[in-house]
C-alpha positions in Angstrom: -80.6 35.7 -45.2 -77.3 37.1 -43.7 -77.8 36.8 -40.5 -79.5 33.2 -40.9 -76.0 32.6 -41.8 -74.3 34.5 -39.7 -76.2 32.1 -36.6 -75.1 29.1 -38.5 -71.6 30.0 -38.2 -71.7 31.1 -34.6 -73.5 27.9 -33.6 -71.1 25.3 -35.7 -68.1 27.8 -34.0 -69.3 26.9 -30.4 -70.0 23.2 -31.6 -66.3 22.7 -32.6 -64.8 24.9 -29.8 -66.6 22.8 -26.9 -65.6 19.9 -29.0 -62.1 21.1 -29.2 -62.4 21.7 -25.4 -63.7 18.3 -24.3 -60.6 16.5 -26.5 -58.3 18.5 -24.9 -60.1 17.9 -21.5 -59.5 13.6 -22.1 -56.0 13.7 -23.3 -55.4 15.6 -19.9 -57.0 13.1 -17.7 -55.2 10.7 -19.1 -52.3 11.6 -17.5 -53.8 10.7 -14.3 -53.9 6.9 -14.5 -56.2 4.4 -14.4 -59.8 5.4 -12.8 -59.6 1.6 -11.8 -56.7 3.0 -8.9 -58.0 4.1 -5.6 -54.1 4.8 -3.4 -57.1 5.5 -0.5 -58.2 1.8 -0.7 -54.6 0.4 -1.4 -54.0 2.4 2.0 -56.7 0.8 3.5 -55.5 -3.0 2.4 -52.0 -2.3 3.6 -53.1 -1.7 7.1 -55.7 -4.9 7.0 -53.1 -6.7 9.1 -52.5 -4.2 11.5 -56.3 -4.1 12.2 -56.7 -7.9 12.5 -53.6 -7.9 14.6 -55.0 -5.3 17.0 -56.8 -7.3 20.1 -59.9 -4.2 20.4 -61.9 -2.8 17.5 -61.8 0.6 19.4 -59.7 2.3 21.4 -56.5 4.1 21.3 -53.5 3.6 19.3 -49.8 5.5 19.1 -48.4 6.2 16.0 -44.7 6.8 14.7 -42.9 7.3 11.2 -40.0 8.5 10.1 -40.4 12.2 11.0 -40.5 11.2 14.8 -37.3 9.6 14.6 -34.4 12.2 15.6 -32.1 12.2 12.6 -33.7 10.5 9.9 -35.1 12.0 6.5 -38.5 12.1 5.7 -41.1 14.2 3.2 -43.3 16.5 5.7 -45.7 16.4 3.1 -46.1 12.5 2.7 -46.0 12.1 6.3 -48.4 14.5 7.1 -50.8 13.0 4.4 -49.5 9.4 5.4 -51.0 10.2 9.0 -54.3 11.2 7.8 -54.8 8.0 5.4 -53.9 5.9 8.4 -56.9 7.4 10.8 -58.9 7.1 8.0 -58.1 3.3 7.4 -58.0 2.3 11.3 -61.1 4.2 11.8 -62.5 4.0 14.0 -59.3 2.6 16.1 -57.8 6.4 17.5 -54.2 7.4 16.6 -52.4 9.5 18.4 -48.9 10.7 17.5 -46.3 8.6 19.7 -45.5 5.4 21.6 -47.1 6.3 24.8 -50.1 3.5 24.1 -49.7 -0.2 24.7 -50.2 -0.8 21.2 -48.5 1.5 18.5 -48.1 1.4 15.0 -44.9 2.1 13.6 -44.3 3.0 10.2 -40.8 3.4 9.1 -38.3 2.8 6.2 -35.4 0.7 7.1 -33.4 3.3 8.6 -36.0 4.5 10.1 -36.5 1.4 12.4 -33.3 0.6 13.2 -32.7 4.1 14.5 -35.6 3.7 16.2 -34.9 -0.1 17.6 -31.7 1.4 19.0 -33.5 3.5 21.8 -36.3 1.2 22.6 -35.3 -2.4 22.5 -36.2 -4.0 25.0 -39.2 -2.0 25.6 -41.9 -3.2 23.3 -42.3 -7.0 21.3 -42.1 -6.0 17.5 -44.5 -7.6 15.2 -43.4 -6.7 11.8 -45.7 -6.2 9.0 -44.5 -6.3 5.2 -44.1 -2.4 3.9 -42.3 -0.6 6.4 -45.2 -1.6 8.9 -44.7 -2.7 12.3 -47.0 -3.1 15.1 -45.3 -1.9 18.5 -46.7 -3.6 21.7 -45.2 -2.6 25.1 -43.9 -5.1 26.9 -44.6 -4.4 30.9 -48.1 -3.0 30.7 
């Protein structure tokens, strides 16, 4: 009869600890946000009007931001990752790092584009896009 109890208590002991462990589990999550955000999709929207704006559905693009401007600060991290999301959302338009292509993508904080602007005006037509987006086309090409 002991051990009959003894297995009760071991069973209603792992019953409340994986209980315990799932609570603790959801008040973590919760932390995160709403499952209803996607920043990969919000990405994607925020460079819709680049990709309309773009006269080829494939084909090369250049690519600039704030750490390719001499002088200004940036997060390596954020620009690093901010690169990535961007080939994922032009896909599958090519980026390539620079303004070497006809069309180029700039995207820059305020001070980024005004230091930029300083050495290249002239050079391309600026179409600015809200959100620190502009889309670089080279003028002589």
């Amino acid at each position: 009869m002991n051990i009959k109890w003894l297995q009760r208590f071991a069973l209603a002991a792992i019953v409340l600890a994986s209980l315990a462990a799932s609570i603790q589990n959801l008040l973590a999550t919760r932390s995160l946000g709403s499952v209803a955000d996607d920043p990969v999709a919000d990405w994607e929207k925020r460079f819709e009007p680049i990709r309309k704006r773009l006269p080829f559905e494939r084909g090369v693009v250049g690519y600039i931001s704030d750490s390719s401007i001499p002088g200004v600060t940036y997060d390596a991290a954020n620009d690093e990752g901010e690169y990535v999301l961007t080939q994922y959302a032009l896909a599958p338009i090519i980026l390539v790092k620079g303004t070497n292509e006809e069309w180029n993508i700039a995207n820059l904080d305020r001070a980024g584009f005004e230091a930029w602007e300083k050495t290249n005006s002239g050079k391309f037509e600026v179409i600015p896009i809200k959100g620190g987006l502009y889309l670089l086309h080279r003028i002589g090409t």
